[in-house]
C-alpha positions, -999 to 999 in steps of 0.1 A, spaced: 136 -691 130 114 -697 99 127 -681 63 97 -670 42 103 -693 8 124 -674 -17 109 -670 -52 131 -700 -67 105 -723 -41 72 -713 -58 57 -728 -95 61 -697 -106 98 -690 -97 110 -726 -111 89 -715 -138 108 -679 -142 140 -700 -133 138 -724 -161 124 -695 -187 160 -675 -182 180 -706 -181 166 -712 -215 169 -680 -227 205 -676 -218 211 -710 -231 198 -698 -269 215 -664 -262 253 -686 -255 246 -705 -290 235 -675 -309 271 -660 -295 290 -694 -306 270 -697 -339 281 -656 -350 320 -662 -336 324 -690 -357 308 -675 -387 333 -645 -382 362 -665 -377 355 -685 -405 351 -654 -432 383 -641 -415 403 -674 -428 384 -669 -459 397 -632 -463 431 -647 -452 439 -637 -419 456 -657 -397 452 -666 -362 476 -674 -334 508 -658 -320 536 -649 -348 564 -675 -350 601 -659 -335 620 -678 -360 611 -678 -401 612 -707 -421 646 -704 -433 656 -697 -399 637 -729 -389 655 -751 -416 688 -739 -405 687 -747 -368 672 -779 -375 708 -786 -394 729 -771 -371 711 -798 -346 713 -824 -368 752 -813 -371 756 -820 -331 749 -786 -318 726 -784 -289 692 -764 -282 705 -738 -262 736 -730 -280 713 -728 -313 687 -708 -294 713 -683 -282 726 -671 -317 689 -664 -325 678 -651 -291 651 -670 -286 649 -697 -256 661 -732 -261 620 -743 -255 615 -720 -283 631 -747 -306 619 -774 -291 584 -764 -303 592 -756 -342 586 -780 -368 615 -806 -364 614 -840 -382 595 -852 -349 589 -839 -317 606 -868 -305 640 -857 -316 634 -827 -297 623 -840 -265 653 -863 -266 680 -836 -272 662 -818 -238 664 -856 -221 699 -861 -229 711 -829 -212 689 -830 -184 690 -869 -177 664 -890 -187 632 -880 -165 639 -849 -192 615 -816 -185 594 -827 -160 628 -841 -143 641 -805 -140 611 -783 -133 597 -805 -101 633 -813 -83 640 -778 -74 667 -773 -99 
């Protein structure tokens, strides 16, 4: 059975083809040019982007010394409600302090340990 040749087939139709895929091209850079302009007179104005943080600074400063002083993440997180992730994600001295505090309770494959063996 023989198709008749769609529109796409012709000159004309590649022609029409390429026409809107240019036009839609402009059309997705015109949309990233005026988000970006937006954005940026938003941070201008001040406003701020992202998700809220649970804990405050002060809040922040003081579970970083109750770790320092031997507590772990998950007691810590308890008393403010938050998850013991939660903390592992704030500004600590390095993130590497963090990780190793999950590491040392979990072994030392860490997070990826725990949330692939079915624990």
């Amino acid at each position: 059975m023989q198709y008749p040749p769609t529109i796409a087939h012709t000159p004309h139709g590649k022609l029409m083809i390429t026409v809107l895929g240019g036009l839609a091209e402009f059309e997705r850079h015109l949309i990233l040019s005026w988000t970006n302009e937006g954005r940026q007179r938003a941070k201008a104005n001040g406003i701020k982007f992202g998700k809220k943080p649970k804990l405050n600074k002060h809040q922040r400063d003081e579970a970083l010394a109750r770790k320092r002083n031997g507590e772990t993440l998950t007691e810590i997180a308890k008393t403010y409600n938050v998850s013991h992730m939660t903390l592992a994600g704030s500004d600590w001295s390095t993130r590497t302090a963090a990780f190793s505090a999950i590491s040392d309770r979990r072994g030392s494959f860490g997070v990826a340990h725990h949330m692939h063996s079915g624990i």
